[in-house]
Structure formats: structure tokens, C-alpha cells
N, C-alpha and C positions, 0 to 999 in steps of 0.2 A: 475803467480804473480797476488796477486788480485788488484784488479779496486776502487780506493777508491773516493769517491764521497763528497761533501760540506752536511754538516749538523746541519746550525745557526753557532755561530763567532767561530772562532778558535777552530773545530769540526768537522774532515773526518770519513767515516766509508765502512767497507765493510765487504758484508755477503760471507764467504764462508765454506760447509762442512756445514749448518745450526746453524756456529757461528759468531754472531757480533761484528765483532772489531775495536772499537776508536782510532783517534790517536789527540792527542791534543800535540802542543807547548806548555810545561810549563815555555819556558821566555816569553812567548808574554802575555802583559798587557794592556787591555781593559778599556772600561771608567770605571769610579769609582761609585760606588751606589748612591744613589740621599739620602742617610743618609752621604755620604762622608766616611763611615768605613771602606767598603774593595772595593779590586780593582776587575776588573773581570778578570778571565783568559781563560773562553770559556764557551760559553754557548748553549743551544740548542733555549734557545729563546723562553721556551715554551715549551709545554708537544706535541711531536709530535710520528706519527706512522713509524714505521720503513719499508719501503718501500720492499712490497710482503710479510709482516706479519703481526699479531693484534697485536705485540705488543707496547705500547705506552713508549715513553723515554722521562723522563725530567732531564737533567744537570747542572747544574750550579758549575762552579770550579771558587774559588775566592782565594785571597789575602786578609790578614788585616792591 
């Protein structure tokens, strides 16, 4: 079973076989954008590297 770790808000992942896999909540609702239009539903928080790779990941999953 893999090991899934925190990755910015409502965003686990784990590398296994040299594949990366997300798991996000999509009932969970975060704050609302500073325009007030969509809601957030997980984010990485920012363009980050995927930990023992180069790869860099930005997500953002919202609401309108």
C-alpha cells in the first residue's frame, strides 16, 4: 500500500513504480478568492517540486 504524504491544502500524493498519484477531496471547500468568484478546493499553494524528482507541480482546483 502506498504512503501518502501532505502536499499544500487539501492535496496528498504518492510516488510509486515512478508514478505520481493525487488524491484530493472534492467536497472540501477552502477560502474563497480575494475577487470573491470561486471557491477553492485544493491547492498546491504554489509551484512546488515533487519530492526525489525535478519535477515541479502547480495545482489549483476551484469552485465558481
Amino acid at each position: 500500500m502506498p504512503q501518502f504524504n501532505a502536499f499544500g491544502d487539501n492535496v496528498v500524493f504518492s510516488i510509486e513504480n515512478n508514478q505520481l498519484t493525487l488524491v484530493i477531496d472534492l467536497a472540501h471547500r477552502g477560502p474563497r478568492s480575494a475577487s470573491g468568484k470561486t471557491i477553492r478546493v485544493a491547492s498546491t499553494e504554489g509551484n512546488k517540486t515533487v519530492p526525489g524528482t525535478e519535477v515541479v507541480l502547480g495545482l489549483n482546483a476551484y469552485t465558481k
